[in-house]
ZAVOLO-431407 format. One record per residue: x, y negated, z of N, C-alpha, C, O, CB in turn; residue in one letter; residue number from 0. Coordinates in pm, whole numbers. Glycine has a CB too. Layout:
REM ZAVOLO-431407
+--------+--------+--------+--------+--------+--------+--------+--------+--------+--------+--------+--------+--------+--------+--------+------+-----+
:     nu :     nv :     nw :    cau :    cav :    caw :     cu :     cv :     cw :     ou :     ov :     ow :    cbu :    cbv :    cbw : type : seq :
+--------+--------+--------+--------+--------+--------+--------+--------+--------+--------+--------+--------+--------+--------+--------+------+-----+
:      X :      Y :      Z :      X :      Y :      Z :      X :      Y :      Z :      X :      Y :      Z :      X :      Y :      Z :    A : NUM :
...
+--------+--------+--------+--------+--------+--------+--------+--------+--------+--------+--------+--------+--------+--------+--------+------+-----+
END
This chain:
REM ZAVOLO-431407
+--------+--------+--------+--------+--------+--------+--------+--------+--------+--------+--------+--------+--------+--------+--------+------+-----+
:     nu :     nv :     nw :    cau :    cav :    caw :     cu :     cv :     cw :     ou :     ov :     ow :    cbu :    cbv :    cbw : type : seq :
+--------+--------+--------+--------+--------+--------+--------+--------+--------+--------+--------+--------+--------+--------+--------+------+-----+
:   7209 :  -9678 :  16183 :   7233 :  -9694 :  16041 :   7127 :  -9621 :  15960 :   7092 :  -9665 :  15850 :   7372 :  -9642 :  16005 :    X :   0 :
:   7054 :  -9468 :  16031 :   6978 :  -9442 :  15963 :   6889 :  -9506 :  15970 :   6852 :  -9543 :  15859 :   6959 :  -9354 :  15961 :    X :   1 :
:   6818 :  -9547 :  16063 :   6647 :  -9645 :  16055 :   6715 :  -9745 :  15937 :   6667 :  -9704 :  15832 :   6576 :  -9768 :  16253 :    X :   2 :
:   6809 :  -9863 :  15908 :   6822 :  -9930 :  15854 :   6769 :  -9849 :  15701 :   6666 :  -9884 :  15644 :   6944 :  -9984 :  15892 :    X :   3 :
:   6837 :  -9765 :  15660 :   6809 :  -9725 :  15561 :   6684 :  -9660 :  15519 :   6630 :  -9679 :  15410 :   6889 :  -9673 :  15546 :    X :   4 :
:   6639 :  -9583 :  15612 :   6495 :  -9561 :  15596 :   6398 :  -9695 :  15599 :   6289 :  -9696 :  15541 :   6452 :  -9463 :  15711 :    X :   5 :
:   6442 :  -9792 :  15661 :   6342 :  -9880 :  15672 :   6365 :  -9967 :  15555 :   6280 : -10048 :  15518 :   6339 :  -9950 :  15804 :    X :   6 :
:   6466 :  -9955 :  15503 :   6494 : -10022 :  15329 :   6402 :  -9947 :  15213 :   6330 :  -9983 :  15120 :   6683 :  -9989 :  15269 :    X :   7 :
:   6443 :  -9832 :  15266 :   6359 :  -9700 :  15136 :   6180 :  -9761 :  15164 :   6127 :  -9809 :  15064 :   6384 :  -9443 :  15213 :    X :   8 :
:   6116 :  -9757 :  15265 :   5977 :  -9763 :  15273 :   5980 :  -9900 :  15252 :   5862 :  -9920 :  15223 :   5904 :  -9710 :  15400 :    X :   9 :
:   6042 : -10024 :  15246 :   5998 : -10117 :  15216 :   6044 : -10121 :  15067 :   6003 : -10227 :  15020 :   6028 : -10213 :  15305 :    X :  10 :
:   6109 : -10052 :  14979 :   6126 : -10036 :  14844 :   5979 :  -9979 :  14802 :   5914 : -10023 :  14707 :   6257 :  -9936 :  14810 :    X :  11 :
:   5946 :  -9894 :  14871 :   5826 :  -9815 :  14822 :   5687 :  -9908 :  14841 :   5590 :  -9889 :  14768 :   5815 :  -9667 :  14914 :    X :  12 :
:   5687 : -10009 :  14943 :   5597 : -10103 :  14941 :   5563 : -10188 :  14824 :   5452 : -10211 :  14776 :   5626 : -10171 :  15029 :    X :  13 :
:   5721 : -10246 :  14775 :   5710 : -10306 :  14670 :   5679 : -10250 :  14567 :   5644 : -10333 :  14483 :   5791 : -10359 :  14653 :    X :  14 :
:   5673 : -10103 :  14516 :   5636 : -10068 :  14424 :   5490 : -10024 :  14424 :   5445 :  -9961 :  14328 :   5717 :  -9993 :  14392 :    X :  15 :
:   5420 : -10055 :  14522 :   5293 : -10042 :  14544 :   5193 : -10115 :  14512 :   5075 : -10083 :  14494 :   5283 : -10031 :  14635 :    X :  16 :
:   5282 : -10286 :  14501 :   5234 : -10403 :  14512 :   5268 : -10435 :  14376 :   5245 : -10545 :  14325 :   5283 : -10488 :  14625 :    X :  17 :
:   5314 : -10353 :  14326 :   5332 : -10403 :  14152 :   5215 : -10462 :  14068 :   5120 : -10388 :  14041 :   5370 : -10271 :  14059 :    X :  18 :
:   5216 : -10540 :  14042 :   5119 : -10594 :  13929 :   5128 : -10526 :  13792 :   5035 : -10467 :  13737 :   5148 : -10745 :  13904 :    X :  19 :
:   5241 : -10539 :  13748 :   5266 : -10520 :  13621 :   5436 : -10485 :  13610 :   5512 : -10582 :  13608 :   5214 : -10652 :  13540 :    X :  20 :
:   5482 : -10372 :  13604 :   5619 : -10381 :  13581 :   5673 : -10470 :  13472 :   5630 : -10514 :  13365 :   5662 : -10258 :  13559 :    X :  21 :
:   5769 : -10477 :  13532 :   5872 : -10563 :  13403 :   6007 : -10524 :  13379 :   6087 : -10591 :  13443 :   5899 : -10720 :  13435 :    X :  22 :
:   6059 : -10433 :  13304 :   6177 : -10386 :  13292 :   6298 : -10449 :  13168 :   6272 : -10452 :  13047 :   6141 : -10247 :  13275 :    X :  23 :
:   6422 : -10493 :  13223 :   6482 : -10583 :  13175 :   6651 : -10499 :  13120 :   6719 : -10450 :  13210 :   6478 : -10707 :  13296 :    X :  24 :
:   6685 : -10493 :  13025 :   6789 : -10379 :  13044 :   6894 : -10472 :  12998 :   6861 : -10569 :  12931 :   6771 : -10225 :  12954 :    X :  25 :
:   7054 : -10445 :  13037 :   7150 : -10491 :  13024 :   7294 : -10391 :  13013 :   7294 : -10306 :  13103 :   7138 : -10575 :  13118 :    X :  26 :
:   7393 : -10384 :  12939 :   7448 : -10242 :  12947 :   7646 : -10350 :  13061 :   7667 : -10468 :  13090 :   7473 : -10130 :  12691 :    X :  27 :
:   7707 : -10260 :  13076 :   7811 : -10282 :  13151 :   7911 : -10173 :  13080 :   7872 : -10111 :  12981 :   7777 : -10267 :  13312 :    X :  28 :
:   8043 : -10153 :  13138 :   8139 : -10061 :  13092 :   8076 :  -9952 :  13144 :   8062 :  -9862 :  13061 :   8284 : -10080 :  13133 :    X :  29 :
:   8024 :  -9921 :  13275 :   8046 :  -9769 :  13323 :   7882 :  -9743 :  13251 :   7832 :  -9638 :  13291 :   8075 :  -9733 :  13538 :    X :  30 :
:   7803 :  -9817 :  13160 :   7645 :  -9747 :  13115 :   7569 :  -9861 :  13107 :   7624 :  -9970 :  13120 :   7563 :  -9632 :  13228 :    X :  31 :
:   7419 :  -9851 :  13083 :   7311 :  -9915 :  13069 :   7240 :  -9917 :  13190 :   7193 :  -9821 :  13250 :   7242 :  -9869 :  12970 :    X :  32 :
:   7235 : -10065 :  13226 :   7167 : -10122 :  13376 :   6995 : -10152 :  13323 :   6955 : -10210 :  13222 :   7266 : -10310 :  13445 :    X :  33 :
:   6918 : -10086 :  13436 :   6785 : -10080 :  13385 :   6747 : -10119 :  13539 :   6786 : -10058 :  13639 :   6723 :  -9926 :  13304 :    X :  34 :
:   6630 : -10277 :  13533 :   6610 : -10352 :  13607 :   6458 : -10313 :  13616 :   6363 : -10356 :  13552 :   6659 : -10480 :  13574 :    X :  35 :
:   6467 : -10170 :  13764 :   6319 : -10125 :  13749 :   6205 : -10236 :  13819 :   6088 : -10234 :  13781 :   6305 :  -9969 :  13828 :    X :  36 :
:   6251 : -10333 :  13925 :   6184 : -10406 :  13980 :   6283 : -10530 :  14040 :   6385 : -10488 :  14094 :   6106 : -10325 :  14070 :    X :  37 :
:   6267 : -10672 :  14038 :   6301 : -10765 :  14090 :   6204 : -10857 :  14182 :   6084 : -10832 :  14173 :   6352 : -10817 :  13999 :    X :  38 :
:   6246 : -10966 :  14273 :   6195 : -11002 :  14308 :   6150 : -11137 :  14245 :   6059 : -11205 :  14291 :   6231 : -10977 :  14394 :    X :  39 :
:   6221 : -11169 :  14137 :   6173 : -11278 :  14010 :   6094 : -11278 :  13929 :   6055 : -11373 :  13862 :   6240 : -11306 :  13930 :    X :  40 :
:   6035 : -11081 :  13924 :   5923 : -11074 :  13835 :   5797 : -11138 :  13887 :   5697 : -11167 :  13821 :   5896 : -10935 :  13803 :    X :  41 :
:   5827 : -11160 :  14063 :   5666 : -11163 :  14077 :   5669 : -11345 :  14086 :   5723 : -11412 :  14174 :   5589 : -11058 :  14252 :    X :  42 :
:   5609 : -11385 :  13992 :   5637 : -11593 :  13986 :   5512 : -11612 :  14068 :   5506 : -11729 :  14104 :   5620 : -11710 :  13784 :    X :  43 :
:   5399 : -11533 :  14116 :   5333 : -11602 :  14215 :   5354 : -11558 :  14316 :   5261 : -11591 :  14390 :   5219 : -11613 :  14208 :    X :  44 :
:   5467 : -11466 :  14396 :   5478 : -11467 :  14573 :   5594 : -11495 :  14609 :   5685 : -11506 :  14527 :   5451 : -11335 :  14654 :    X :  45 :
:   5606 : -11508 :  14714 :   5779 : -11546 :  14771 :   5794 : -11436 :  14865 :   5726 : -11387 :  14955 :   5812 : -11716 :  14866 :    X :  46 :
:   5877 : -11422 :  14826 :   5944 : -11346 :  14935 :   6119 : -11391 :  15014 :   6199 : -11459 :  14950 :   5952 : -11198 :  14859 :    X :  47 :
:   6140 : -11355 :  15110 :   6265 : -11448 :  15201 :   6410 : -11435 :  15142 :   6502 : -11515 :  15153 :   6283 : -11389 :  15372 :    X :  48 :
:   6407 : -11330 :  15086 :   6539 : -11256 :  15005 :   6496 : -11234 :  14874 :   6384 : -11192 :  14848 :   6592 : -11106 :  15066 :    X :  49 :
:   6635 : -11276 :  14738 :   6626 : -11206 :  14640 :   6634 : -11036 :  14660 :   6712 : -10984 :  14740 :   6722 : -11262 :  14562 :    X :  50 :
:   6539 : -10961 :  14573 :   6571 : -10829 :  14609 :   6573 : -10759 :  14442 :   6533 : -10820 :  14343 :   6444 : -10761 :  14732 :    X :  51 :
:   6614 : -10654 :  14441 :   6577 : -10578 :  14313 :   6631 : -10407 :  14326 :   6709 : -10385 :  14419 :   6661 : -10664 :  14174 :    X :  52 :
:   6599 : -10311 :  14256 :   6585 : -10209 :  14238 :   6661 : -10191 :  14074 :   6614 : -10219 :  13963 :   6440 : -10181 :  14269 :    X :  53 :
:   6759 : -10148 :  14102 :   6791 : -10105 :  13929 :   6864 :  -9945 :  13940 :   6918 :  -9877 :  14027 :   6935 : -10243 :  13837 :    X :  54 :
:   6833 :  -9935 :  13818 :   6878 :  -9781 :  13741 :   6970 :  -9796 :  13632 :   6972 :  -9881 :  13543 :   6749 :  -9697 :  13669 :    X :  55 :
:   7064 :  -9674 :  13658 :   7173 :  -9706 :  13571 :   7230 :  -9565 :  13537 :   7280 :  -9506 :  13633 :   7281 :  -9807 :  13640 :    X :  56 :
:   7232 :  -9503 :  13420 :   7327 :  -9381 :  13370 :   7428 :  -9421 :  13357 :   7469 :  -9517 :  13292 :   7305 :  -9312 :  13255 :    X :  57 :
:   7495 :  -9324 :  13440 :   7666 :  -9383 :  13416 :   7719 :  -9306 :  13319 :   7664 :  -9196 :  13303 :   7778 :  -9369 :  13550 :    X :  58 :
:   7830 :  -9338 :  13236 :   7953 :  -9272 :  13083 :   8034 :  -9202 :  13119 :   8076 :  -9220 :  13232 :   8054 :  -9370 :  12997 :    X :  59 :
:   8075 :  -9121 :  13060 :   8222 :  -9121 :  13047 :   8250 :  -8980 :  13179 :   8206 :  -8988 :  13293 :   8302 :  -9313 :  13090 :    X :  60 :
:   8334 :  -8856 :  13123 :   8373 :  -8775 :  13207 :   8280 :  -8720 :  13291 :   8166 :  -8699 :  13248 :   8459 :  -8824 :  13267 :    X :  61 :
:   8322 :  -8684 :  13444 :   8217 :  -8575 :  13511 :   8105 :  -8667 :  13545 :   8007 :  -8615 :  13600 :   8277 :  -8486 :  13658 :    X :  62 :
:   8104 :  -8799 :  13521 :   7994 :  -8886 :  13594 :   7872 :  -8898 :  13423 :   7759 :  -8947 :  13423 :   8089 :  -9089 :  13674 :    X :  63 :
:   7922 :  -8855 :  13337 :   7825 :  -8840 :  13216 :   7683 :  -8811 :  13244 :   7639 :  -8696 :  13244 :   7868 :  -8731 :  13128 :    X :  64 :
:   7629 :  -8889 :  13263 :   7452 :  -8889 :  13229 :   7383 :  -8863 :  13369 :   7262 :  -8838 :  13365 :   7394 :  -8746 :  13107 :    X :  65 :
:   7438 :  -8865 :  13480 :   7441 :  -8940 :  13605 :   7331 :  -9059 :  13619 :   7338 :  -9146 :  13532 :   7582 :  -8998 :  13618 :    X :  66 :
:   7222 :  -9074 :  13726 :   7172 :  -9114 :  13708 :   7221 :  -9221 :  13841 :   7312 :  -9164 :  13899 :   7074 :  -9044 :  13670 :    X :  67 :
:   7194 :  -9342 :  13900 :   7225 :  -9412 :  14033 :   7124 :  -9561 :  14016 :   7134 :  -9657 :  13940 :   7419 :  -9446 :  14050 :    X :  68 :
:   7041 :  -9530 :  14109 :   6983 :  -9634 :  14142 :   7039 :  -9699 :  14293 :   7099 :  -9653 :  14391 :   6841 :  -9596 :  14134 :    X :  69 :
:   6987 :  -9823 :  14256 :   7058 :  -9943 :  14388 :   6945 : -10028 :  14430 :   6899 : -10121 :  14364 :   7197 : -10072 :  14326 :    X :  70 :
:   6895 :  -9982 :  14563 :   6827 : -10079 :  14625 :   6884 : -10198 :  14693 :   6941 : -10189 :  14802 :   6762 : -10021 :  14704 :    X :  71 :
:   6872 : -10287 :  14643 :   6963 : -10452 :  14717 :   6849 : -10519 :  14762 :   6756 : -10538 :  14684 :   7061 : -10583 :  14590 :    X :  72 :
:   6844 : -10554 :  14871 :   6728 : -10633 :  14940 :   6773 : -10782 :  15014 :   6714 : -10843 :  15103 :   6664 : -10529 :  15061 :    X :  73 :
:   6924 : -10825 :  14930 :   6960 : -10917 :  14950 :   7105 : -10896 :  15047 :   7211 : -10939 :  15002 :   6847 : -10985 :  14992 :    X :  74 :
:   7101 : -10838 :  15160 :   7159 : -10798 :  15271 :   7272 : -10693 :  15241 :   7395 : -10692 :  15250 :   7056 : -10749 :  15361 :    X :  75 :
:   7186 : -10614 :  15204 :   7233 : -10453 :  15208 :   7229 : -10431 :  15090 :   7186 : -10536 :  15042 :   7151 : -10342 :  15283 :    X :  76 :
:   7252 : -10340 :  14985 :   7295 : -10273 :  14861 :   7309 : -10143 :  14903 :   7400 : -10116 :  14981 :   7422 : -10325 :  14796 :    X :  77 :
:   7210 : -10030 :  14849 :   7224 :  -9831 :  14897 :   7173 :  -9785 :  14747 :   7072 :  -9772 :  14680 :   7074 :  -9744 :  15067 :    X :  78 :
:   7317 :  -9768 :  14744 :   7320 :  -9641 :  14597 :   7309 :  -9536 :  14603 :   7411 :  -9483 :  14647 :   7421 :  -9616 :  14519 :    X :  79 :
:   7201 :  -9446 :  14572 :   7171 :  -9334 :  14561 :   7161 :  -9232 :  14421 :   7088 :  -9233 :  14322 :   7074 :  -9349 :  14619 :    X :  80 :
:   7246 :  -9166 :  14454 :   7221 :  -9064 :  14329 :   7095 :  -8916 :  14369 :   7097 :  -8829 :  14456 :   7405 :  -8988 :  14290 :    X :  81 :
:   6967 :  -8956 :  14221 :   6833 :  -8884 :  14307 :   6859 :  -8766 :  14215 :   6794 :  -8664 :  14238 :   6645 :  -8966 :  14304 :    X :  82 :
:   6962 :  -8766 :  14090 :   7007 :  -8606 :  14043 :   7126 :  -8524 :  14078 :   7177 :  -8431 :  14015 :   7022 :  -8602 :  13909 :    X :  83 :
:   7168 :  -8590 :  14218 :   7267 :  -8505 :  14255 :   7206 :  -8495 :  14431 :   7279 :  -8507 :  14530 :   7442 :  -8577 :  14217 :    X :  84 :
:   7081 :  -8475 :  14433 :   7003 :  -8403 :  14570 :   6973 :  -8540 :  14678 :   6991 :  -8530 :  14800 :   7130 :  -8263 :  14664 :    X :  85 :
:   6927 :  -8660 :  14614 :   6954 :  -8800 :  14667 :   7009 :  -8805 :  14727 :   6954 :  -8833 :  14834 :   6893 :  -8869 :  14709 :    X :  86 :
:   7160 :  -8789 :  14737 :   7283 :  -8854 :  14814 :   7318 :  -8952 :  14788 :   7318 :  -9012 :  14680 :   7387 :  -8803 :  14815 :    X :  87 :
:   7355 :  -8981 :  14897 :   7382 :  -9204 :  14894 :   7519 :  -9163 :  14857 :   7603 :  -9095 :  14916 :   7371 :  -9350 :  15097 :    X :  88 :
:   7517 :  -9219 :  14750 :   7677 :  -9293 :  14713 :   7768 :  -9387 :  14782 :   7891 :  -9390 :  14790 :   7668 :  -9368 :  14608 :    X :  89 :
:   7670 :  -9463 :  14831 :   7748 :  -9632 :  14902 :   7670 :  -9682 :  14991 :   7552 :  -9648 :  14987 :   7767 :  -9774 :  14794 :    X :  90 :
:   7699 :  -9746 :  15062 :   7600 :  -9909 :  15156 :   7727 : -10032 :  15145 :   7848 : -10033 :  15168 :   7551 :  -9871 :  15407 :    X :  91 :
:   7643 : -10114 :  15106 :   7768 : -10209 :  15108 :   7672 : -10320 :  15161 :   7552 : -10337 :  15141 :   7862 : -10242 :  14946 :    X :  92 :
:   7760 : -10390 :  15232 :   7689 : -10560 :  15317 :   7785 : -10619 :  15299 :   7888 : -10565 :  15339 :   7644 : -10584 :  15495 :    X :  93 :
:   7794 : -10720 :  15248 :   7872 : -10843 :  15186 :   7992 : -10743 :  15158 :   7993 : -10648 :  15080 :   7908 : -10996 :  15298 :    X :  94 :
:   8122 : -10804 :  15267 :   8277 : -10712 :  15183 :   8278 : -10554 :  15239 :   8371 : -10476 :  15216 :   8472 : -10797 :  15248 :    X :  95 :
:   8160 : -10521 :  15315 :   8212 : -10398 :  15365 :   8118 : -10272 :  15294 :   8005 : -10275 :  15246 :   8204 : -10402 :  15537 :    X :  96 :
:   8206 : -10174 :  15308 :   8121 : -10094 :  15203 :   8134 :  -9936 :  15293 :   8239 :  -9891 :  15337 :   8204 : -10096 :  15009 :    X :  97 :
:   8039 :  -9891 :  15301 :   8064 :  -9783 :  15326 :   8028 :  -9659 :  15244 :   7925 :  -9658 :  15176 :   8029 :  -9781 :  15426 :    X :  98 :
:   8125 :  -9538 :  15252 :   8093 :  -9442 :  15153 :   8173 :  -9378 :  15103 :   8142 :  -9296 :  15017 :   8041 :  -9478 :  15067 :    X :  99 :
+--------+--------+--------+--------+--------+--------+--------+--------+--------+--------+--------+--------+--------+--------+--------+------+-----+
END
């Protein structure tokens, strides 16, 4: 389970290597404001096999106030990490199963 996840993190970090041009897209929800640091729709000239994306999100409300959680989804897998509470994974979730 750990290689899986390490091998998600360095291929997150690939893609941000290969950035052309960021494109950040924001959208808000009940628990905060969803901030779309990278998708795999920004890039209209490559393909890649899976939708993937990277978003950031401050969460509201009570002890989770100003909380930061980003979510790497690479189509498959989904790993929420909180990187201001010492990057501890919050979650892994693959389709209905979630762990965490």
């Amino acid at each position: 389970m750990k290689t899986q996840i390490l091998g998600t993190l360095c291929l997150t970090s690939v893609f941000f290597s290969c950035s052309d041009k960021p494109k950040t897209v924001t959208k808000t929800d009940q628990s905060g404001q969803v901030e779309y640091l990278e998708k795999s729709s920004s890039y209209t000239g490559k393909k890649f096999d899976a939708q993937w994306s990277v978003t950031r999100k401050i969460l509201r409300g009570g002890k989770q106030e100003g909380v930061e959680l980003l979510t790497l989804d690479n189509g498959n897998l989904q790993i929420s990490i909180i990187p201001t509470r010492g990057m501890g994974i919050f979650d892994v979730r693959s389709g209905d199963i979630r762990l965490g």
